[in-house]
C-alpha positions in Angstrom: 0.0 0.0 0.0 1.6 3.2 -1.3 2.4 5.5 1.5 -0.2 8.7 1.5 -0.4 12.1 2.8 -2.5 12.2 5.6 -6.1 13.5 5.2 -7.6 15.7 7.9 -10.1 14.1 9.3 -4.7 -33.5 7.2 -1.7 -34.1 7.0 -0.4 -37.8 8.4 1.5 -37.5 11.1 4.8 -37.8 9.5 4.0 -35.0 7.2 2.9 -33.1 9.5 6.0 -33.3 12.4 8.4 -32.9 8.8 6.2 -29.7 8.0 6.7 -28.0 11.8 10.3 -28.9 11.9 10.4 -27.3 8.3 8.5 -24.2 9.3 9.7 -23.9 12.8 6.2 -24.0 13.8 4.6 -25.2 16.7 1.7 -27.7 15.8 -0.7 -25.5 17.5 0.6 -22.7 15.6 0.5 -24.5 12.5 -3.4 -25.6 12.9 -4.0 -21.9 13.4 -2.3 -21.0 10.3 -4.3 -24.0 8.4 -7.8 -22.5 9.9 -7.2 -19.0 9.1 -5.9 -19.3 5.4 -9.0 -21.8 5.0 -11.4 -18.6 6.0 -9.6 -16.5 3.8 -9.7 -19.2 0.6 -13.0 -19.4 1.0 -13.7 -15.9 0.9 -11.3 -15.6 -2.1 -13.5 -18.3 -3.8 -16.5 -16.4 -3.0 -15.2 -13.3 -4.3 -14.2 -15.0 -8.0 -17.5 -14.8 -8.8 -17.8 -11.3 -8.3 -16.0 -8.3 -10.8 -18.0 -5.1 -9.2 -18.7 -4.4 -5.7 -19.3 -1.7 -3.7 -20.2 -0.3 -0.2 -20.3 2.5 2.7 -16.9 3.0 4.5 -15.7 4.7 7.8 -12.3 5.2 8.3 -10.2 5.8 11.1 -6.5 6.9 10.7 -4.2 7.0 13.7 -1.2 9.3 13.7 0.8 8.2 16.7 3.3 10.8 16.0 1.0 13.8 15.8 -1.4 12.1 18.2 -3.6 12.4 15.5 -6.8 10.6 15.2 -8.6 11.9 11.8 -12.3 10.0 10.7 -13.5 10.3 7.2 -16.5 7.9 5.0 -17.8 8.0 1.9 -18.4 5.3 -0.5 -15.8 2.6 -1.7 -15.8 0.9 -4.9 -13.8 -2.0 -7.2 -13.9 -3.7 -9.9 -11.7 -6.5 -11.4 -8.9 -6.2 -12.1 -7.4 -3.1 -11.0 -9.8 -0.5 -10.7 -10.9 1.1 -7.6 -12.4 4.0 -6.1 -12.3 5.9 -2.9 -14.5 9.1 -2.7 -15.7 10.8 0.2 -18.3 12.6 1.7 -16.7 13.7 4.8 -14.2 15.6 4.2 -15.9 15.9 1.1 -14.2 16.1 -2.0 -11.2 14.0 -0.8 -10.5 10.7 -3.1 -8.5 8.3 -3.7 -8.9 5.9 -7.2 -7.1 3.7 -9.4 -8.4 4.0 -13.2 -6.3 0.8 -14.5 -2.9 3.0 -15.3 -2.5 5.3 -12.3 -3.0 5.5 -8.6 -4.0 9.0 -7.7 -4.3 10.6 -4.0 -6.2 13.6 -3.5 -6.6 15.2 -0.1 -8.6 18.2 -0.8 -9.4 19.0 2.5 -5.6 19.0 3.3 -3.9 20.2 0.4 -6.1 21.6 -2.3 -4.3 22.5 -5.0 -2.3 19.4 -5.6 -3.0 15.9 -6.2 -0.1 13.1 -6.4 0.1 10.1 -8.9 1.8 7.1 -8.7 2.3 4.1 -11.6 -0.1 1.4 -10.8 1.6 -1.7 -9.3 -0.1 -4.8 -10.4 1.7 -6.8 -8.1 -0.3 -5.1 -5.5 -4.0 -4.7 -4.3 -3.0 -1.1 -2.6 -6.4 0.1 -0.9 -8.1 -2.4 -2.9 -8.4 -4.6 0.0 -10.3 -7.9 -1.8 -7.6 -8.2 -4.3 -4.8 -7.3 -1.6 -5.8 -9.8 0.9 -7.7 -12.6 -0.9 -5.4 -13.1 -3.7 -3.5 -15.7 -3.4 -3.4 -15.3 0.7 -1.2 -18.4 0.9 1.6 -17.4 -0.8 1.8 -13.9 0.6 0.8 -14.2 4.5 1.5 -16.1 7.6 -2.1 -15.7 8.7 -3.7 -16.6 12.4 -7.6 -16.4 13.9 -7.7 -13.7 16.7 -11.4 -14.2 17.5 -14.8 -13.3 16.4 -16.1 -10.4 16.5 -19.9 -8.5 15.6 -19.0 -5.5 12.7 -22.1 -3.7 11.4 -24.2 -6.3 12.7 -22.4 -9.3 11.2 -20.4 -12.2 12.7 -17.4 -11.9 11.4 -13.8 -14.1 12.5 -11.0 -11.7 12.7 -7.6 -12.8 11.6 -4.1 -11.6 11.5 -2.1 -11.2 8.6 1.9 -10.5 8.7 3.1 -10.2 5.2 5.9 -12.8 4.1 7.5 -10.4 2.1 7.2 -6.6 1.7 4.0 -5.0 1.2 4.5 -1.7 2.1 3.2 -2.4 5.7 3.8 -4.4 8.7 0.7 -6.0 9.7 -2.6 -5.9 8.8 -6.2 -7.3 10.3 -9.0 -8.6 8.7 -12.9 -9.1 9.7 -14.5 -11.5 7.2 -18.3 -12.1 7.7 -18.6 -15.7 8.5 -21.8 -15.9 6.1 -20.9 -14.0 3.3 -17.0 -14.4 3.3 -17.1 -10.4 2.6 -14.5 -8.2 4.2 -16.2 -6.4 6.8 -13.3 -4.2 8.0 -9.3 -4.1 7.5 -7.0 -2.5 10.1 -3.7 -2.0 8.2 -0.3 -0.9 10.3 1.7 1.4 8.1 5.4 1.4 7.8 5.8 5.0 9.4 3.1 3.9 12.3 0.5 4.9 11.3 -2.3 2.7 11.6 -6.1 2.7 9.3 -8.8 1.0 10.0 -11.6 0.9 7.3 -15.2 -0.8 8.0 -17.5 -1.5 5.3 -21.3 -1.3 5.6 -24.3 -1.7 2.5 -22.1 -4.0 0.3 -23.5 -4.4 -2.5 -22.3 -6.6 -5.2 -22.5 -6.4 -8.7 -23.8 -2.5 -8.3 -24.7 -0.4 -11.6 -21.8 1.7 -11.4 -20.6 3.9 -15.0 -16.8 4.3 -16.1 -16.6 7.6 -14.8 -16.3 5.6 -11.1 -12.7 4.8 -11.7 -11.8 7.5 -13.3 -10.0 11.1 -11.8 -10.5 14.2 -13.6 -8.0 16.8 -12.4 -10.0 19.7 -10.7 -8.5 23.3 -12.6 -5.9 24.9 -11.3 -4.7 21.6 -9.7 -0.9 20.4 -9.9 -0.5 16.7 -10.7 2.7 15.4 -8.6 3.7 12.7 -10.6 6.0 9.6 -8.7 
């Protein structure tokens, strides 16, 4: 996840002692690792079936460093492959979106006259957090049930994620309804400390949403910041 300015607001048993001594995992350890990916497969394989979805978000953005807390929410969109949007109603006019080619950041409450844009990595979900963390979930995350937990109303089983390789964060959280297998909320620890938590209410699936979704039209007089 691309580092942003901040807005204002069964095995037998053989195979399975030779896997632990492989891993240097303890068998408990390795059993949790086993139960979480399997909630996060299925999820993935619920997801396959789905190339638009969108939904009401909250987010919450601690700044340890500026003892910062800032809110925000607005409405939260994707759609396969690689597009995405991110637009807000409080602070309104704030958005962040990914139209296929470019990743663009704009904080208007923060910094009006300039918006930043970075090359899409397809390697990575970014903010896109169905593609980020149910992708292939095996091959990027050691991955560990916390608990379960009620978010908007839903059951959801709340797992750890550290990332085997780097990501562009340390750690992250998921909440996946233990229906629906839809992310219900993601708590991501940044690299600089930061930590964002986003929780997603109304999803709606396979919405009637138009191109001009993913796509960012500079507003005039603004400078593009290209990366």
């Amino acid at each position: 996840m691309p580092a942003m300015p901040q807005p204002r607001h069964s095995l037998p048993r053989l195979g399975a002692v030779l896997a632990v001594m492989a891993w240097g995992m303890a068998p408990g350890a390795l059993a949790a690792q086993d139960d979480a990916m399997g909630v996060l497969e299925r999820a993935s394989a619920a997801y396959e079936s789905v190339d638009t979805i969108c939904a009401d978000f909250r987010q919450i953005l601690e700044v340890p460093l500026l003892d910062q807390e800032n809110r925000g929410e607005g409405v939260l969109c994707q759609r396969r492959p690689n597009l995405f949007s991110m637009r807000f109603t409080d602070p309104d006019g704030d958005a962040v979106v990914a139209d296929g080619d470019f990743f663009w950041i704009y904080y208007r409450s923060i910094n009006p006259e300039q918006v930043l844009r970075l090359p899409l990595d397809p390697s990575r979900g970014g903010m896109d957090f169905y593609r980020e963390f149910l992708e292939r979930p095996r091959e990027k995350y050691d991955a560990a049930i916390e608990g379960h937990e009620e978010i908007t109303g839903r059951e959801t089983v709340r797992i750890r994620l550290t990332p085997r390789m780097e990501r562009g964060y340390r750690q992250a959280r998921v909440w996946i309804d233990a229906a629906a297998g839809t992310i219900r909320q993601v708590e991501v620890s940044e690299e600089n400390g930061n930590v964002r938590t986003v929780t997603l209410d109304g999803i709606r699936t396979h919405p009637d949403v138009g191109p001009e979704t993913f796509r960012f039209d500079v507003p005039a007089g603004v400078s593009v910041i290209a990366r």
